[in-house]
FIKE-654064 format. One record per atom (N, C-alpha, C): x, y, z. Coordinates in steps of 0.02 Angstrom, whole numbers, plus 50000, padded with zeros to 5 digits. Each point is the difference from the previous one (the first is absolute). Example, Ala and Ser with C-alpha at 12.3 -4.5 7.8 and 13.67 -1.06 7.14 Angstrom:
residues 2
506604971650390/499555005950000/500455006050000/499825005349964/500425005950003/499615005550037/
***
This chain:
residues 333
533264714154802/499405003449978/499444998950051/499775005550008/499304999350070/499404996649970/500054998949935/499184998449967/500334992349987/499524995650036/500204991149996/499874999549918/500714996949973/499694995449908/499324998250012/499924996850066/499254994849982/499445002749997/500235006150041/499115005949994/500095002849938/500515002949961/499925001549929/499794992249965/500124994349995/499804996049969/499044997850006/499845000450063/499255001450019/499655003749972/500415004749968/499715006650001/499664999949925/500494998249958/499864997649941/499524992549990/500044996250035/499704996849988/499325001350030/499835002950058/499265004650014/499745002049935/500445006449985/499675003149950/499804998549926/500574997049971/499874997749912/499474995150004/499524995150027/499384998149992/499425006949976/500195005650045/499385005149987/500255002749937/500624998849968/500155004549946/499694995049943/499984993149998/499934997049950/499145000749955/500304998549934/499205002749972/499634993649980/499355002450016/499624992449952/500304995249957/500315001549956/500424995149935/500554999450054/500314999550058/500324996850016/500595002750004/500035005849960/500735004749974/500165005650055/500345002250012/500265007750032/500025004249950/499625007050004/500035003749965/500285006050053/500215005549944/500165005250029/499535004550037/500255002450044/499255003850045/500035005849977/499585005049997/499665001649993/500505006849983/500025004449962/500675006349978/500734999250000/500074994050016/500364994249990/500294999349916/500655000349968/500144997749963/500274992949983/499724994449927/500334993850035/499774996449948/499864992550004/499454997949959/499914991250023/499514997449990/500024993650072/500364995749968/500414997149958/500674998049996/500495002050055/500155005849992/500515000650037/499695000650079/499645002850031/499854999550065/499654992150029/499974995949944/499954992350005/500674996950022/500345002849957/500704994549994/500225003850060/500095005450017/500535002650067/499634996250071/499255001249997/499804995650048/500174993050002/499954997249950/500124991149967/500804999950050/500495003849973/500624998950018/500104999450078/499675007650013/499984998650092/499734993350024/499254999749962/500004992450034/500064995850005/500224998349957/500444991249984/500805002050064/499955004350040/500494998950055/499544998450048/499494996650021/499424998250056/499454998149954/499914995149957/499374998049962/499484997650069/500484997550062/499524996750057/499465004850017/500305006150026/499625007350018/499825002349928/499995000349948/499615001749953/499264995850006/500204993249997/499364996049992/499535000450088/500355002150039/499765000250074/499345006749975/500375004849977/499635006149983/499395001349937/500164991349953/499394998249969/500145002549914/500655002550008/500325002549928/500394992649988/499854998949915/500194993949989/500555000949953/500694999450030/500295001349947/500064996749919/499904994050005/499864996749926/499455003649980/499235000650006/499905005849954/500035006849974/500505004150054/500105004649991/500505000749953/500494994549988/500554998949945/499484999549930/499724995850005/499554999349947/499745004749969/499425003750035/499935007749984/500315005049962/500754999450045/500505004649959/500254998749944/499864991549969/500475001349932/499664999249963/499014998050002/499795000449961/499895009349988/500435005750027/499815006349974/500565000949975/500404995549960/500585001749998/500055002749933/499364996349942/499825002149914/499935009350015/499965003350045/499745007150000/500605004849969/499925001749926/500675001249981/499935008150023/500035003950049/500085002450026/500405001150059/500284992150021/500314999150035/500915001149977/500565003650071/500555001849979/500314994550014/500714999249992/500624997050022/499994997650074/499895004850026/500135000250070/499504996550021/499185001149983/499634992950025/499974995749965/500394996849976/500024994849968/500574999650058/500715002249988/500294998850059/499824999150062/499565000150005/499714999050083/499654993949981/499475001049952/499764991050008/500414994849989/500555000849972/500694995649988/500384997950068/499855004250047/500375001850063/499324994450047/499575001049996/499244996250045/499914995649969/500134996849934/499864994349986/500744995050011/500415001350014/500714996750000/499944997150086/499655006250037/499964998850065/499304996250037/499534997349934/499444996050015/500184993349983/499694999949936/500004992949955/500544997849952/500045005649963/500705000849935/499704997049951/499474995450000/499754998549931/500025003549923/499665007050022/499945002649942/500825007449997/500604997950006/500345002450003/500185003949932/500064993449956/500205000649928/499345005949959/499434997750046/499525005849960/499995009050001/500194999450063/500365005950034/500425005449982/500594996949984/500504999249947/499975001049953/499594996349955/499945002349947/499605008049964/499475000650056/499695006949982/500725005350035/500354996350047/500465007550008/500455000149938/500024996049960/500655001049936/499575002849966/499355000749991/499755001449940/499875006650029/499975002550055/499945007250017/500595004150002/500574997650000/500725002450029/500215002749946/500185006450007/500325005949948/500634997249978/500205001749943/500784998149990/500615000850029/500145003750073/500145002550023/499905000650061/500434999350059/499714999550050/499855006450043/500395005949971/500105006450025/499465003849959/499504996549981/499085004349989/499874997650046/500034995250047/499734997750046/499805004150084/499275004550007/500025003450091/500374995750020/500435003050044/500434999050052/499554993150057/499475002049998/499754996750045/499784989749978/499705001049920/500114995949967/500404993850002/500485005549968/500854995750024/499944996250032/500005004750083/500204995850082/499434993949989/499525002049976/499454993149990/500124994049963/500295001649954/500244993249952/500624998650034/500245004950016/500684992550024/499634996650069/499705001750038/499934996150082/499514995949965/499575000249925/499444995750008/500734992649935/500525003749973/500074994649953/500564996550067/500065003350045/500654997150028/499694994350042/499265001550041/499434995650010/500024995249955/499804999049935/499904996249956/500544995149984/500595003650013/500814995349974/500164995050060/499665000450045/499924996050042/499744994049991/499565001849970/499464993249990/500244997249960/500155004549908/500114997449952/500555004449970/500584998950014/500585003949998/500085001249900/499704993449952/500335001349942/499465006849968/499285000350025/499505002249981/499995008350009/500335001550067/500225006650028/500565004950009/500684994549992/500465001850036/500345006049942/499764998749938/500375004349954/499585007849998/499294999550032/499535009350009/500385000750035/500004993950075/500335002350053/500725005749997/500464998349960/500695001849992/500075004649958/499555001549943/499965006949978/499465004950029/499554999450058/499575002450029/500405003750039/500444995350037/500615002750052/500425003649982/500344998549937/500715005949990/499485005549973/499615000949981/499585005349999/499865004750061/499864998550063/500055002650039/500675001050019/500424998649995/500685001350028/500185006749953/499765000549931/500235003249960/499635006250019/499495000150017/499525007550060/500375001450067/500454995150032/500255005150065/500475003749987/499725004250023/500395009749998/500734999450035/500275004949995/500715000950039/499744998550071/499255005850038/500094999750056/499584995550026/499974993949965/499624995050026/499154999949986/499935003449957/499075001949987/499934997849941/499454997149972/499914995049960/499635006749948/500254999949937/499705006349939/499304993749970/499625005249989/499304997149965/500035001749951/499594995549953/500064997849912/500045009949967/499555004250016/499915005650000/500385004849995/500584998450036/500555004250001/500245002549939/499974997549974/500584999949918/499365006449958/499574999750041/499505005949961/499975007850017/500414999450061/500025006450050/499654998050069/499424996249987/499704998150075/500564995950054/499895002150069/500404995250066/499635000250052/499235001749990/499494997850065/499994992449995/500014995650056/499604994950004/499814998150078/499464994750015/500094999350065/500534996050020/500124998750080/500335000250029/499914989950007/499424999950004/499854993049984/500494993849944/499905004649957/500474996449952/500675000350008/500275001150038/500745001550021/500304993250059/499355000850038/500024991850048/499894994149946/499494999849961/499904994349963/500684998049960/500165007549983/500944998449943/500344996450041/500115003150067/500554995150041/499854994850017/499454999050014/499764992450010/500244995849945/499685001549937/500284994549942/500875001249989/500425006350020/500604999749989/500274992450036/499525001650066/500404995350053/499794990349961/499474999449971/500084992849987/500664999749955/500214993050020/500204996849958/500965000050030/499925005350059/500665000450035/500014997850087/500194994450011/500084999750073/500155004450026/500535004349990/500535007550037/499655002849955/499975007850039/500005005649974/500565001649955/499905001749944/500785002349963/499975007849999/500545004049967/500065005949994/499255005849998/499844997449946/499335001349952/499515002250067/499664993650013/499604997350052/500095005050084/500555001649999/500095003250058/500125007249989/500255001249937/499665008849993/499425001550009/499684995649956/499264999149991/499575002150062/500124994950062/499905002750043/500215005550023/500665001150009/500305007450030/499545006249971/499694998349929/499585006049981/499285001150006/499984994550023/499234997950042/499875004750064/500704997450050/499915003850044/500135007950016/500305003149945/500095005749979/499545005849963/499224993050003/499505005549971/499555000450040/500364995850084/499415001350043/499975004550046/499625002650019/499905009250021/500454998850075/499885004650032/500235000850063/499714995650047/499235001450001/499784997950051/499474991049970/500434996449940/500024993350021/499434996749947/499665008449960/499604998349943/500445000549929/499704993249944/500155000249938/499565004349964/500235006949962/499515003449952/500024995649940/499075002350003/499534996249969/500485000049922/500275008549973/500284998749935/500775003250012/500414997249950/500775001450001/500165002049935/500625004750004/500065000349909/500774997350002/499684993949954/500824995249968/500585003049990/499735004549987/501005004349947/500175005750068/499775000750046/500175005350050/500114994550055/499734994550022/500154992050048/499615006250049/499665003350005/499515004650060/499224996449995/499755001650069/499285001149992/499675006149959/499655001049973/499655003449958/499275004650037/499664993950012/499324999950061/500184996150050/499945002150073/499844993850065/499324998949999/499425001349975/499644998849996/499424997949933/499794993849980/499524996650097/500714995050013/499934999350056/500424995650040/499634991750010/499984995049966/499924994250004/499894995050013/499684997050072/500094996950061/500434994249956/499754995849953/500364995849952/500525000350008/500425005949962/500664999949997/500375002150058/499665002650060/500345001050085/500154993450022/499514995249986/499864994550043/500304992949957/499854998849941/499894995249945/500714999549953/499605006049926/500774997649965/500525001850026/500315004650048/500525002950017/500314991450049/499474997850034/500404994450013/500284993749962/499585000149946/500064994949954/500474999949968/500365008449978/500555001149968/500674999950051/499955002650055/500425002050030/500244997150079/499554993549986/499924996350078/500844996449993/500474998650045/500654997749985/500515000749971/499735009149968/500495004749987/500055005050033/499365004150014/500095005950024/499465000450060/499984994850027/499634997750085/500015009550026/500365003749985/500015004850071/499425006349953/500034999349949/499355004649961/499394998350011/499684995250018/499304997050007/499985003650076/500354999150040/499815000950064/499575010650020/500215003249969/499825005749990/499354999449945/500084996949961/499344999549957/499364997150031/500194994050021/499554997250041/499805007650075/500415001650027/499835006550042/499445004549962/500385001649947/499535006549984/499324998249965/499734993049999/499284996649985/499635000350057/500514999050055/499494997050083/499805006450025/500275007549982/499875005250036/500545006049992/500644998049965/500295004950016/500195003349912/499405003749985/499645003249946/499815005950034/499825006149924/499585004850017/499545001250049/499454994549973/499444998550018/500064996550087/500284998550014/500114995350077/499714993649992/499744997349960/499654994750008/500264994849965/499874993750033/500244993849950/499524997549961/500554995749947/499584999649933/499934991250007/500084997250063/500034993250004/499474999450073/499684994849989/499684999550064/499854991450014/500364998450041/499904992249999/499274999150038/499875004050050/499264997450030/499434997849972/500065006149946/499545000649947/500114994749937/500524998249998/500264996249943/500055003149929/500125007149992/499805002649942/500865004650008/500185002349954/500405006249965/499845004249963/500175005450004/499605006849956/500645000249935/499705001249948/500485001449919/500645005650004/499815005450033/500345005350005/500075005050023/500525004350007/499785008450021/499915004549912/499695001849990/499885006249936/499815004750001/500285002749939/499935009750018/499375001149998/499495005550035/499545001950002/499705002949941/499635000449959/499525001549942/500374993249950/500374995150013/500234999049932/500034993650036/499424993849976/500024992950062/500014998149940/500314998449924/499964993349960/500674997450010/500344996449946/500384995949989/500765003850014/500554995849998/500785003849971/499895002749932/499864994949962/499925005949935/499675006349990/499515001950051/499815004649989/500655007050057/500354995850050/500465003350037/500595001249958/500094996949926/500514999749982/500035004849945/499345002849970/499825006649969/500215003350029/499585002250058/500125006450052/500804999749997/500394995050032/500785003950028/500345000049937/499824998849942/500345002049918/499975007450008/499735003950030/499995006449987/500045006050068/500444994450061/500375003550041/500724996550009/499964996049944/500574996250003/500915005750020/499855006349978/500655004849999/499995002750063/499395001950020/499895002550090/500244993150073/499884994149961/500084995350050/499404998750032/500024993950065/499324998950016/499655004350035/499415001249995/499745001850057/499745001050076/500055002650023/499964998950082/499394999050024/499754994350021/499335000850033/499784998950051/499425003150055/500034998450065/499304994249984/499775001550061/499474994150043/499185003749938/500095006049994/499435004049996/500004998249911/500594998849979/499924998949911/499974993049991/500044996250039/499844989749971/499244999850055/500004992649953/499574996050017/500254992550013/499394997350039/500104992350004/499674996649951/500334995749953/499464996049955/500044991050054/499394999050019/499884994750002/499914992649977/500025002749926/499554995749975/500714995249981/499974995950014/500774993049994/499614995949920/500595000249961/499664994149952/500274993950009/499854996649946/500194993750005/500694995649975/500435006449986/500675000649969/500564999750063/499695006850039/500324998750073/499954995350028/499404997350016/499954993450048/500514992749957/499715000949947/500834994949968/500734999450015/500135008649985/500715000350014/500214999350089/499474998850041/500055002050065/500074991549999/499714995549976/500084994450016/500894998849975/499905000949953/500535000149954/500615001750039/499885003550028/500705003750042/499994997150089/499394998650008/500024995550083/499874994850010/499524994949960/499754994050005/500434994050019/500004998550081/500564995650009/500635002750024/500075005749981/500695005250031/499935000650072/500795002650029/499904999950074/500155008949988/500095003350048/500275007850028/500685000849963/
***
C-alpha cells in the first residue's frame, strides 16, 4: 500500500482532538447520523491501540472512558452501542464490565434475528472483547450473538439484515465488514462460513476498487455505489478482510488516493487530514437517506454517475478517525 499505516495513524490522532466536545465526549458532526456513545466508544477503541499518542495529543483516554458510560442511562440508546461500549471498555479498564452487560440483557430482544444486522456484528466483537477479560460474564451473549450471525450468511456469502423477513434487503455496506469481523473472532483459521463471507465481500466490490455505499442482501449486488466511504475504502474493509482477502484493499485503497470519478484523493498525509467521501450531488446526508433513494431503483440497478453528479464531503467524523486507528495503529503495510 503507497499510504504509510503511520501517516493514517497521525492522521487520526491530528484530527480527533478538534472533534472532541467540551464534556469531553465525541459527538457526531454535524448531518451526521450517530449519537456520542457510539462515536465515543469507536474512538475509545481506536485509541486504547496508542493511549501514548492519544495522551501526546492531550486526549485522555481514562476520561474519555468515563464520559462514555456515564451516557450509558440514555434509554435511547441501541444494542449496537451498547455493543460498542462493551467493546471500549473491555479494551480500557474492564471495571465496569458487568454494568455494561447488564443494560445489554435488559435491552436484547428475545431473539437474535430482530437484531440490525449491524447491531449483531457489534455485540459479538464487543462480547467477544469482554470474554476475554471475563469469559463466565460474556462468553454465553458471546456464542449466541455469534451463531446468530452465522445464521444471516446468505448462500453467496452476504450477510441478510434483521429486515429482510419484511420484504426490505437495503442495508449499508458497512455492516457487512463489521459481520465478518465478529464472524472471524473466536476462530484462529478461517472456516467455511468466514471465507464465503469474504468471497461475498469481494463480489460487491465494483470494478474500479470502490465498495457501494448500499447493497441489497437477497440479490448479494450493490444497490447504490454511492456515497463511497473513505472509512470503508481505507478502515473497515481492512479490519474485516486484512489476512483474508489482502488483494481487495489494494484497489480500494487506489480508488481513495485518486483513481475515482472525481481524480482526487481522499487521503492527504501532508495535511494530516482525510476527506469522508465521494456523494451524489443534490443528496450530501447520511446512507440512510441513500438507502431510500436506491429502494426505488432497486429493479433498474445502480446508477451511473460521472465527475459532474458527486461531490466531495470533507467533513471526517469522529467514527472514521477510530476505525482508522482501529484498523492501523501499530500495523505495518
Amino acid at each position: 500500500m503507497s499510504v504509510d499505516p503511520d501517516a493514517l495513524e497521525r492522521i487520526a490522532l491530528t484530527r480527533l482532538p478538534e472533534l472532541q466536545g467540551p464534556d469531553g465526549l465525541f459527538h457526531p458532526s454535524a448531518g451526521k447520523h450517530g449519537s456520542p456513545v457510539r462515536s465515543s466508544a469507536i474512538a475509545l477503541i481506536g485509541l486504547s491501540r496508542d493511549e501514548e499518542g492519544a495522551a501526546a495529543q492531550g486526549i485522555s483516554v481514562g476520561a474519555l472512558r468515563t464520559g462514555m458510560l456515564g451516557c450509558l442511562s440514555d434509554p435511547a440508546l441501541g444494542v449496537g452501542e451498547l455493543g460498542l461500549a462493551l467493546w471500549a471498555e473491555a479494551r480500557t479498564d474492564g471495571a465496569a464490565l458487568g454494568e455494561v452487560l447488564a443494560r445489554i440483557q435488559r435491552r436484547m430482544p428475545s431473539r437474535t434475528d430482530r437484531l440490525p444486522l449491524e447491531d449483531l456484528a457489534l455485540l459479538v466483537s464487543g462480547s467477544a472483547e469482554a470474554a476475554e477479560i471475563d469469559p463466565g460474564a460474556a462468553d454465553m451473549i458471546f456464542a449466541d450473538a455469534r451463531q446468530g450471525l452465522i445464521e444471516r450468511l446468505g448462500p453467496d456469502g452476504v450477510f441478510l439484515d434483521a429486515h429482510h423477513r419484511f420484504g426490505g434487503s437495503l442495508s449499508p455496506v458497512s455492516a457487512q465488514f463489521l459481520a465478518l469481523h465478529g464472524l472471524r473472532r473466536g476462530e484462529e483459521e478461517p472456516n467455511a462460513g468466514i471465507r464465503r463471507a469474504a468471497e461475498g465481500l469481494i463480489g460487491l466490490q465494483a470494478e474500479g476498487g470502490a465498495w457501494p455505499g448500499v447493497i441489497d442482501t437477497k440479490r448479494a449486488v450493490g444497490a447504490e455505489l454511492y456515497p463511497v466511504l473513505t472509512v470503508n475504502q481505507i478502515a473497515l474493509s481492512a479490519i474485516a478482510l486484512r489476512g483474508l482477502a489482502d488483494q481487495a484493499l489494494e484497489p480500494a485503497l487506489a480508488w481513495v488516493e485518486g483513481d475515482n470519478p472525481l481524480g482526487f484523493s481522499l487521503v492527504h498525509p501532508e495535511e494530516e487530514r482525510i476527506d469522508h467521501g465521494v456523494l451524489p450531488r443534490r443528496r450530501t446526508g447520511s446512507i440512510a437517506r441513500g438507502v431510500g433513494r436506491a429502494s426505488s431503483r432497486l429493479k433498474r440497478g445502480q446508477r451511473e454517475l460521472g465527475s459532474d453528479d458527486l461531490i466531495l464531503d470533507p467533513i471526517v467524523t469522529a467514527e472514521d478517525l477510530g476505525w482508522l486507528l482501529e484498523a492501523w495503529a501499530g500495523r505495518t503495510p
